[in-house]
C-alpha positions in Angstrom: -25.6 0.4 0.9 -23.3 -0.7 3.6 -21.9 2.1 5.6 -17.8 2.1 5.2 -15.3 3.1 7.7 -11.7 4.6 6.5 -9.2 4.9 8.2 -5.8 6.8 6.6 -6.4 9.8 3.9 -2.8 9.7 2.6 -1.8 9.6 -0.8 -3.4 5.9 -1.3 -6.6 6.5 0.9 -7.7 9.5 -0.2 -8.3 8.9 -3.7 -9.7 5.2 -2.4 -12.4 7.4 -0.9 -13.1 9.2 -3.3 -13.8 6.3 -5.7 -15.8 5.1 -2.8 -17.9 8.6 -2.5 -18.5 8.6 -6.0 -20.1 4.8 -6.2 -22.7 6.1 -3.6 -21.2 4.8 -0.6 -21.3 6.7 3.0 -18.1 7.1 3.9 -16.9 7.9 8.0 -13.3 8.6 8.6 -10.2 9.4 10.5 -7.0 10.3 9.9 -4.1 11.2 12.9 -4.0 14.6 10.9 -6.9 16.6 10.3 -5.7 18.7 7.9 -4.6 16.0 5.5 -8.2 14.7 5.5 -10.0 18.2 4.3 -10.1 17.4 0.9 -12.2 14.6 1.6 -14.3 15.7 3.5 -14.8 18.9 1.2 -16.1 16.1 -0.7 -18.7 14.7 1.4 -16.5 12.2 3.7 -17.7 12.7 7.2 -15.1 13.0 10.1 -15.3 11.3 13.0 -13.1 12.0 15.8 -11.3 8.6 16.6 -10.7 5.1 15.1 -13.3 3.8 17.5 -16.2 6.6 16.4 -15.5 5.4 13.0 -16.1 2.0 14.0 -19.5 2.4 15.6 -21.1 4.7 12.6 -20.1 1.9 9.9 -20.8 -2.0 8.5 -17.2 -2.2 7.2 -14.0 -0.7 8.6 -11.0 -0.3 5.9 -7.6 0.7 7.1 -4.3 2.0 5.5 -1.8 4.1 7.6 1.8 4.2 7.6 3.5 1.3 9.4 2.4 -2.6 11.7 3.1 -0.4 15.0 0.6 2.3 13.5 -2.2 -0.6 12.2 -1.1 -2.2 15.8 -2.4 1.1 17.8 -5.6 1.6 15.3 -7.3 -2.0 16.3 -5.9 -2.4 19.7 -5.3 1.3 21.2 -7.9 2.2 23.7 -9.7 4.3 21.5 -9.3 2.2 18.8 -11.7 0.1 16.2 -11.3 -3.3 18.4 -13.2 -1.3 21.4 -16.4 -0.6 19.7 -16.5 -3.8 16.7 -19.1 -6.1 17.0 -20.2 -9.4 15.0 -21.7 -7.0 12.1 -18.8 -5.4 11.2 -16.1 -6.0 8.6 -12.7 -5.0 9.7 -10.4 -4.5 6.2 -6.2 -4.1 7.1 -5.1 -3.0 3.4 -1.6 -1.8 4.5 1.2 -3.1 4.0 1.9 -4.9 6.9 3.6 -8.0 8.3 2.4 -11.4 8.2 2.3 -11.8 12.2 0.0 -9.1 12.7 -2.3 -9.8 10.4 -2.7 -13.4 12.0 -2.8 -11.5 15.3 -6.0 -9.3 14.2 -7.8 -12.7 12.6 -7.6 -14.8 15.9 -8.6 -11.7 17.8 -11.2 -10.7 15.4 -12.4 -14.7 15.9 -12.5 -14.8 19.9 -15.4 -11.7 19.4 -17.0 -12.9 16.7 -15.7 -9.8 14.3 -14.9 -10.9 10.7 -11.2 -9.6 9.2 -9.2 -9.5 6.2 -5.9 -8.6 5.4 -6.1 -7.2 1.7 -3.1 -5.1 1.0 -2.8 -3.3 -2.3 -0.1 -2.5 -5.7 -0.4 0.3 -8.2 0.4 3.0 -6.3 -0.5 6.7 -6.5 -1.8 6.4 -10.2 -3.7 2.9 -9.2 -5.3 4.6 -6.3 -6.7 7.4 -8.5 -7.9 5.6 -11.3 -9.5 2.7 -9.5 -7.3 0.5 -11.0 -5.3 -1.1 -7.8 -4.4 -4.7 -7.5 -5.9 -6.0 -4.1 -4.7 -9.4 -2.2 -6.5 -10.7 0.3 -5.9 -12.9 3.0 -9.2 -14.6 5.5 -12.0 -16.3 4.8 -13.7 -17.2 1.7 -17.3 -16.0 3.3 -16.0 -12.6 4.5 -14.0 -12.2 1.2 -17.2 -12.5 -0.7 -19.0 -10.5 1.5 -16.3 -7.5 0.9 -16.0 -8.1 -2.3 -18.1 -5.8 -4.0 -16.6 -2.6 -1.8 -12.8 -3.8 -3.2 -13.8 -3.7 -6.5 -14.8 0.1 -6.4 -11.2 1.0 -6.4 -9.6 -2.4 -7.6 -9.0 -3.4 -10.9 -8.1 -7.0 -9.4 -9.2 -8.6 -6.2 -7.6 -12.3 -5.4 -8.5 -14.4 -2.4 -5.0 -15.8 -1.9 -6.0 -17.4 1.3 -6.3 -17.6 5.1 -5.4 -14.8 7.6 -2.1 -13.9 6.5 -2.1 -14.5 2.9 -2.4 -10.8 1.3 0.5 -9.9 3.0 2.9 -12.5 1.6 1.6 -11.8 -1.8 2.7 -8.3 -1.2 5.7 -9.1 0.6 6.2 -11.2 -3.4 4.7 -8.2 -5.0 7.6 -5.9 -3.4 10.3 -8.5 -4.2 9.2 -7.8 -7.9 9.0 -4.6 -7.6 12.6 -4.2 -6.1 14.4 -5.9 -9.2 12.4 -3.8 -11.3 13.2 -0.2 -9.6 16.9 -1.6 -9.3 16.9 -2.5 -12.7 15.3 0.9 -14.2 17.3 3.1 -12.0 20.7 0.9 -13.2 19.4 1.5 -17.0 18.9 5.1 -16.8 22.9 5.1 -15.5 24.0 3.1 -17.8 22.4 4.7 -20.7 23.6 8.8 -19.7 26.8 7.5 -19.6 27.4 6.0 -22.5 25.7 9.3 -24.3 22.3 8.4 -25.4 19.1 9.9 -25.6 17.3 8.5 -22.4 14.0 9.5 -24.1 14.4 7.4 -26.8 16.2 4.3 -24.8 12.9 4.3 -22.8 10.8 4.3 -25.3 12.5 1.5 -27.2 13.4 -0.5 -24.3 9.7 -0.4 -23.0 8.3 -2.1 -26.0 10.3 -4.8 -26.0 11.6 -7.6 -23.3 12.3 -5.9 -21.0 9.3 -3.8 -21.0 7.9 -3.3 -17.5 5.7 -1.5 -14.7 8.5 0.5 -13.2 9.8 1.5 -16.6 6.6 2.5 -18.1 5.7 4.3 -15.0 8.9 5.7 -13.2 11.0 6.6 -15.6 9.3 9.2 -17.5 9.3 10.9 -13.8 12.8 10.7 -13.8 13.2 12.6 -17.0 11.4 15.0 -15.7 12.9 15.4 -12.9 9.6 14.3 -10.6 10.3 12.6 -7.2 7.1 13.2 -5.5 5.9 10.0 -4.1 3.6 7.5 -5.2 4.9 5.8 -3.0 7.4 7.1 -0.6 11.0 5.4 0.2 10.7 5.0 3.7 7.6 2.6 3.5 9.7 0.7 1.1 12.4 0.4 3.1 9.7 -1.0 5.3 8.1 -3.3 3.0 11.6 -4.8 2.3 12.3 -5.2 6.0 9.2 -7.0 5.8 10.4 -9.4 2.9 13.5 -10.1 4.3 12.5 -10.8 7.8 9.8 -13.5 6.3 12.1 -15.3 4.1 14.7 -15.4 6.7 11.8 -17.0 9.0 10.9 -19.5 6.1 14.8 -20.1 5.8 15.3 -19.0 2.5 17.9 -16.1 1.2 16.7 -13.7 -0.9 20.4 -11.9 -1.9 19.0 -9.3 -4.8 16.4 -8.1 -2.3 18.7 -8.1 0.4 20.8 -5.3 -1.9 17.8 -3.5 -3.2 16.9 -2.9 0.9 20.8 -1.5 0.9 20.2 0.7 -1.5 17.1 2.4 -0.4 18.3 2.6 3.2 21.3 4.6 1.9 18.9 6.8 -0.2 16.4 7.1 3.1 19.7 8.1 4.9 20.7 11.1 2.6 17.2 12.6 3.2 15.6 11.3 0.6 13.0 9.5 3.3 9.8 11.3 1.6 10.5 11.2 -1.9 9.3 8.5 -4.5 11.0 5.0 -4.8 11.7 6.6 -8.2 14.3 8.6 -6.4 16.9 5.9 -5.9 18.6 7.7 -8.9 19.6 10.5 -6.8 22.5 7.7 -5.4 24.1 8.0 -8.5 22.9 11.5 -10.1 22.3 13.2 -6.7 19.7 16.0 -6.3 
């Protein structure tokens, strides 16, 4: 079995690892806070002090930290996975990041001979955990194929969507989605309490029919209970819109519903709500 590299043990990695761990595979990481790594490495993940250590006990290196200037410092940082990959190695960016970069870590990946992909991931917390995520890759069709079979530990769904580049514009479309969706659920669940009905049952109704969807089937019912722990945390949306909205603007198009949705959760990010769930865009209207 290939030896695998992992780079970020946050909400997303660690459970990615763990899927990993239990399929058989030996498993090196890092994390820029120990402490957030112990779990994993209760379970049998071995640490390794830097993202360059990591790099030189493994076959393929898979990365997913916070934000670009974070997956920027990991490859490129003098201690990072760029200063001890070789021609063997498989280097894996599954954050979401921009575009740009991910172009930027192909063509330097190609001057050494280092195969990369970009292969961010949807599903959030609950995908992570039950190996269920949806994975889009960007790169070549060779070094897809040869990754393949480690994606599909923890992916329910893994798409070549084409060269360097690729997997993050189908997330940046992904996050679109998913911004008309949380919009939309949030704006129902307001509606609903104030014209006096049972948001229990409006869910439940509403979710089997047209406008049934991922954020409703998934978000709501933390709502109701009055869960904003994150999944997936606000301020990486507000990145990942960023994202979104600086690409179309580059591709010249105007994306006005996304444009609001990225209003929205900067105001929620700016009345603390930074580190809670995207569920939490409620609080706008219902506070805390």
């Amino acid at each position: 079995m290939k030896n695998i590299g992992f780079i970020g043990t946050g909400v997303m990695g660690s459970s990615m690892i763990r899927h990993l761990l239990n399929a058989g595979y030996p498993v090196r990481i890092f994390n820029r806070t120990k402490r957030k790594a112990n779990a994993v490495i209760a379970e049998g993940a071995k640490w390794c002090d830097t993202p360059a250590d990591v790099t030189a006990q493994s076959d393929i290196v898979i990365t997913i930290v916070g934000y670009p200037k974070d997956v920027e410092e990991t490859y490129f940082g003098e201690d990072g996975i760029f200063s001890k990959a070789d021609n063997h190695h498989i280097l894996i960016d599954m954050t979401t990041s921009t575009p740009t970069l991910a172009k930027k870590i192909d063509a330097f990946g190609k001057e050494k001979g280092i195969r990369t992909l970009d292969a961010p991931v949807s599903g959030g917390d609950k995908g992570a955990q039950n190996g269920t995520l949806t994975t889009m890759v960007g790169g070549d069709e060779g070094t897809f194929e040869a990754a393949k079979e480690v994606l599909s530990v923890f992916s329910s769904k893994v798409m070549l969507q084409g060269p360097a580049g690729s997997g993050q514009h189908t997330k940046m479309a992904n996050q679109i989605m998913v911004a008309g969706t949380m919009t939309g659920m949030t704006e129902l669940l307001v509606y609903s309490k104030a014209a006096g009905l049972d948001l229990d049952r409006v869910v439940e109704q509403v979710g089997s029919g047209s406008a049934a969807n991922w954020s409703l089937t998934n978000y709501a019912p933390r709502i109701l209970k009055q869960d904003y722990t994150a999944g997936f945390f606000v301020k990486h949306f507000v990145k990942d819109l960023k994202i979104a909205l600086d690409e179309a603007d580059k591709m010249g198009i105007d994306l006005p519903a996304t444009r609001q949705a990225a209003v929205l959760y900067e105001q929620l990010a700016g009345k603390g709500f930074a580190d809670d769930g995207t569920q939490a865009l409620v609080k706008l209207w219902w506070g805390e």
